[in-house]
C-alpha positions as CSV (number, residue, x, y, z in Angstrom):
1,X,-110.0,256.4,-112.8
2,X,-107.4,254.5,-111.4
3,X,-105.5,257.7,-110.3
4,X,-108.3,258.7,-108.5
5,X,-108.5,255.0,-106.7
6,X,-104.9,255.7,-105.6
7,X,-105.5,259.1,-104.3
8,X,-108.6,258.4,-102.3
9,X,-106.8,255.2,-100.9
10,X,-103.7,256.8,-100.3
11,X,-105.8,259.8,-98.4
12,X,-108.1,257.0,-96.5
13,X,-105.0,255.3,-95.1
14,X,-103.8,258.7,-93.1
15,X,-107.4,259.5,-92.2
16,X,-108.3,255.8,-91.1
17,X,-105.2,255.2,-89.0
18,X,-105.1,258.5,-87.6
19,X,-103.9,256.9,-84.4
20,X,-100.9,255.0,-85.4
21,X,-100.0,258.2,-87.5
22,X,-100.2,260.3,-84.4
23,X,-97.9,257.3,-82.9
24,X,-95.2,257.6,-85.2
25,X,-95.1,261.1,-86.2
26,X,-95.9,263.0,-82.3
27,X,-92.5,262.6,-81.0
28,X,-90.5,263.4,-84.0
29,X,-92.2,266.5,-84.8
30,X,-92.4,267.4,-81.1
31,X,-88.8,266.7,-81.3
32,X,-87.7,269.6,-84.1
33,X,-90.1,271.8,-82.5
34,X,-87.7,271.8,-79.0
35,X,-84.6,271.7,-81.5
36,X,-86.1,274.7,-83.2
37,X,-87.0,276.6,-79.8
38,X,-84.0,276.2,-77.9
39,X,-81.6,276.8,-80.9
40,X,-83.4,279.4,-82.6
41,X,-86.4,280.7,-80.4
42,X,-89.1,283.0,-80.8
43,X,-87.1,285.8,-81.2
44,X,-84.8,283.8,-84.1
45,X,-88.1,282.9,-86.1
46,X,-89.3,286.7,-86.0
47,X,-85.5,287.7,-87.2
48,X,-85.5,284.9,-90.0
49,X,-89.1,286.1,-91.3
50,X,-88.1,289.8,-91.0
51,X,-84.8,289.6,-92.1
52,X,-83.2,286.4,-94.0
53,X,-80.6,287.5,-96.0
54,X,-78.7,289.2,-92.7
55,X,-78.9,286.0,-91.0
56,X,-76.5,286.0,-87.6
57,X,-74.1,283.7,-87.3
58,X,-75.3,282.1,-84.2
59,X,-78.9,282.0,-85.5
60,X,-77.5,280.2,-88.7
61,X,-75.8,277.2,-86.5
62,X,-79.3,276.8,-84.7
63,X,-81.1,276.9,-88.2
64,X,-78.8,274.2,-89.8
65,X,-79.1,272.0,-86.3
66,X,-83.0,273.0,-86.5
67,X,-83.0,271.4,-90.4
68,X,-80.9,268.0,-89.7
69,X,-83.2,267.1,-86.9
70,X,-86.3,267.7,-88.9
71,X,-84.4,265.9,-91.9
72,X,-83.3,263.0,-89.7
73,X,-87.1,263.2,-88.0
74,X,-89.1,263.1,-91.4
75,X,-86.9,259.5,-92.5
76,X,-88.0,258.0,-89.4
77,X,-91.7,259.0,-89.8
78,X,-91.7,258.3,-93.5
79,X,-90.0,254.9,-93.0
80,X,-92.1,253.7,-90.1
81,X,-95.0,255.0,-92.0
82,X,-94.2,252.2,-94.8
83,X,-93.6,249.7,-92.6
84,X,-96.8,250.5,-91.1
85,X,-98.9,250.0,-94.6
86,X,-97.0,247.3,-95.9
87,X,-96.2,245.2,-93.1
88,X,-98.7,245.6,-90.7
89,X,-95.9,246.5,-88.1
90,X,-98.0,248.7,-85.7
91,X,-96.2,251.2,-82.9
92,X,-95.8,249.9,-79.9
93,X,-95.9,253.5,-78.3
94,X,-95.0,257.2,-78.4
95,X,-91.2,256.2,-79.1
96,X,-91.1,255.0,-83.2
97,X,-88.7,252.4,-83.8
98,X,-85.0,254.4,-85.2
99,X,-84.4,251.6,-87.7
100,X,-80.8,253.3,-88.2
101,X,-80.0,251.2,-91.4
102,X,-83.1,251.6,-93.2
103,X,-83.4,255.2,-92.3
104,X,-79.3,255.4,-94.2
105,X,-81.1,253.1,-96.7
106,X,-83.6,255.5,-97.4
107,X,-82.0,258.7,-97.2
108,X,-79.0,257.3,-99.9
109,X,-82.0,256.1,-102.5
110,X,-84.0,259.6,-101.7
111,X,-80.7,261.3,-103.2
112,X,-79.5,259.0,-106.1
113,X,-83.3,259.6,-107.0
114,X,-82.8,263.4,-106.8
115,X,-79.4,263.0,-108.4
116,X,-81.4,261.6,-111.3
117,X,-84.0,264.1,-111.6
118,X,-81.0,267.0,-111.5
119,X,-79.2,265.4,-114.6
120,X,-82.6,265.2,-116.5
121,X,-83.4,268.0,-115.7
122,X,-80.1,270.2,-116.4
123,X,-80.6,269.8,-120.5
124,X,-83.9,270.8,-120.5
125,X,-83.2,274.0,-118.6
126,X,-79.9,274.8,-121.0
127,X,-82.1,274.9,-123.9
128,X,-84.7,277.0,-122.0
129,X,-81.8,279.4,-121.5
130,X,-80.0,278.7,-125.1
131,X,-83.4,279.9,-126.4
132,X,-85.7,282.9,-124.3
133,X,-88.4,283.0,-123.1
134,X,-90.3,281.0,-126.5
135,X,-89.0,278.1,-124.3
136,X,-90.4,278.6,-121.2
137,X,-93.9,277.1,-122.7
138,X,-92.2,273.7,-122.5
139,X,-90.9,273.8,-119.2
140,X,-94.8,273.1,-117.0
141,X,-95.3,269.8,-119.6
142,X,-90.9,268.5,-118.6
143,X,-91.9,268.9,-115.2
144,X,-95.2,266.8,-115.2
145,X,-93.0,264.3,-117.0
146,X,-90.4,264.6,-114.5
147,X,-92.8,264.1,-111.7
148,X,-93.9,260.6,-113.4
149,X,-90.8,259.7,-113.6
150,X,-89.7,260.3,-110.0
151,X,-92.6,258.7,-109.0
152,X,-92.4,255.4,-111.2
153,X,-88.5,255.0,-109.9
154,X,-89.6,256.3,-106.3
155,X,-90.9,252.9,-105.5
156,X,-87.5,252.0,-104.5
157,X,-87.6,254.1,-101.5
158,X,-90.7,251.9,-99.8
159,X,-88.9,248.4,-100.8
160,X,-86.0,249.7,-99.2
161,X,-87.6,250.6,-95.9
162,X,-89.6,247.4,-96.0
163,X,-86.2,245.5,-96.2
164,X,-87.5,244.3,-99.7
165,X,-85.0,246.7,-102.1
166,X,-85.5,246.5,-105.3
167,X,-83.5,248.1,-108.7
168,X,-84.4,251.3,-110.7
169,X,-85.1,248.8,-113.6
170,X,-87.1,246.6,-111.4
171,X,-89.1,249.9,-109.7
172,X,-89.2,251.2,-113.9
173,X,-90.4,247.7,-114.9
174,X,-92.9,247.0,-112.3
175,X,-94.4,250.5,-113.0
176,X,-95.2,250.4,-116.7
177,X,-98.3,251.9,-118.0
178,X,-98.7,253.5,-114.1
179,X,-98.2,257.1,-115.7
180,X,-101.9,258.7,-116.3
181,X,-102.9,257.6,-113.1
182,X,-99.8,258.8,-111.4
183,X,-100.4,262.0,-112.8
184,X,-103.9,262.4,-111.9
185,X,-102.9,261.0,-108.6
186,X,-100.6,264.2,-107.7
187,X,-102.4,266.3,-109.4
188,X,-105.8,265.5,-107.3
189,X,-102.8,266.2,-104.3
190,X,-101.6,268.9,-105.3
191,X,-105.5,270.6,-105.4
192,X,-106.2,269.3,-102.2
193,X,-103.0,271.1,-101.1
194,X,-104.1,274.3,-102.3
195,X,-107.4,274.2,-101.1
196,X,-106.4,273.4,-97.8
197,X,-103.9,276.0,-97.4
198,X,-106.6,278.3,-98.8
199,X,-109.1,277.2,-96.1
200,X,-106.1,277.7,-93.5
201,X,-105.0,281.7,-94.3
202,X,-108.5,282.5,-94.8
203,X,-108.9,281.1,-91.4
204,X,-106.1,282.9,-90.6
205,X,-107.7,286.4,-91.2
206,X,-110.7,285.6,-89.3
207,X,-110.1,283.0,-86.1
208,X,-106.4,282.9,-85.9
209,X,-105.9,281.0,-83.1
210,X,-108.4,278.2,-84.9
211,X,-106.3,278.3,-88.0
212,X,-103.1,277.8,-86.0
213,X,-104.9,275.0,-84.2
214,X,-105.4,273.9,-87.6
215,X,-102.2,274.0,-89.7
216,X,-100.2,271.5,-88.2
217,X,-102.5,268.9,-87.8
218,X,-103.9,269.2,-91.9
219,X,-99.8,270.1,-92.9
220,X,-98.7,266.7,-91.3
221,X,-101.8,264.8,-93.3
222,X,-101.4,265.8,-96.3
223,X,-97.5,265.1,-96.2
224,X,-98.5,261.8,-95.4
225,X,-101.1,261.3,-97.7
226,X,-98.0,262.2,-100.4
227,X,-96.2,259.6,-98.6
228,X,-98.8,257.0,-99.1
229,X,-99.0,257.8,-102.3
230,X,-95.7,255.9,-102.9
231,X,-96.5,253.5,-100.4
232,X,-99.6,252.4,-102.1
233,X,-97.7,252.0,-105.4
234,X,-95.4,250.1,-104.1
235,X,-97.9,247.6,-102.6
236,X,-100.2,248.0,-106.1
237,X,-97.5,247.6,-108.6
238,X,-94.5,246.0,-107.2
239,X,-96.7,243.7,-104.6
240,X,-100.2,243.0,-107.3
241,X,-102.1,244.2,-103.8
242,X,-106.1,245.3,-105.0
243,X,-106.4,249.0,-104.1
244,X,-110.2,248.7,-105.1
């Protein structure tokens, strides 16, 4: 049940500080959206969804500024977000702190970490190739193990933006025996994704403008609830914090 503890406390972190979360991720997002509009505008959007693989040159430049901006805006959230949880530091307004080194900090572990996940995962699809499609049963139960895995080293990326880094042997160490309720942690997330995103299409169809009103708002909780997800492993398994 201890998956289920992490979920739930992970989800009650967003839903309970709604306000700070509106703090620290408001500008940011507001942020891309300009980028995106004066780069790209309504027009762009239409051409991208009608048309991607005959993407204009001009409308490609916006697109990649339109990307780094919202790369650049999600480490700031995501790292302020953690220093939030685990350090009590509060917003002290609409502007989040940059915290330009951590942010670096963050963004170098995020890739060594996908770096990782790339070389274990490069055999495994080699022999899914080397053999057909007898293979492909495999490949669901690799990636569950893979997402344990990320997940048990991902602890790194919250010590880091706490100022607190730690090792991937420490983050590996810390974690031990963390696995079932890591799984049942993103699994419980990734159903709560889905059903949400159900609820929001099927609003879609019937109130549109209510479902639009809608998407952001649930898109933006649930990344953060995924977020907290690391955060609260960090503080359960690195820091012996009572998640009860």
């Amino acid at each position: 049940m201890k998956g289920f503890t992490i979920f739930r406390h992970s989800l009650l972190l967003v839903l309970r500080n709604w306000q700070e979360a509106l703090r620290i991720g408001a500008l940011p997002v507001l942020a891309v959206m300009l980028v995106g509009l004066l780069t790209i505008g309504p027009a762009g959007f239409a051409a991208l969804q009608a048309e991607p693989e005959t993407l204009d040159p001009a409308l490609a430049s916006g697109v990649i500024l339109t990307v780094l901006v919202g790369m650049v805006a999600m480490l700031v959230i995501v790292v302020n977000w953690h220093r939030f949880v685990l350090l009590e530091e509060y917003p002290g307004g609409w502007v989040p702190s940059l915290h330009p080194a951590l942010v670096l900090g963050y963004f170098g572990r995020f890739l060594l970490l996908s770096l990782l996940m790339s070389l274990a995962l490069f055999p495994v699809l080699f022999v899914v190739g080397l053999f057909g499609p007898a293979s492909v049963i495999v490949l669901p139960i690799v990636m569950l193990g893979l997402t344990i895995l990320f997940y048990r080293l991902a602890v790194i990326l919250p010590a880091g933006a706490i100022g607190q880094p730690i090792t991937l042997a420490q983050a590996w160490e810390a974690t031990k025996g963390s696995s079932p309720s890591i799984l049942m942690a993103m699994l419980l997330l990734f159903l709560v994704n889905v059903v949400a995103q159900t609820v929001v299409t099927i609003l879609a169809l019937v109130v549109p403008i209510l479902a639009l009103a809608l998407s952001l708002p649930v898109s933006v909780v649930l990344a953060l609830a995924g977020v907290s997800i690391l955060t609260t492993l960090h503080g359960h398994y690195v820091e012996g914090r009572p998640i009860d």
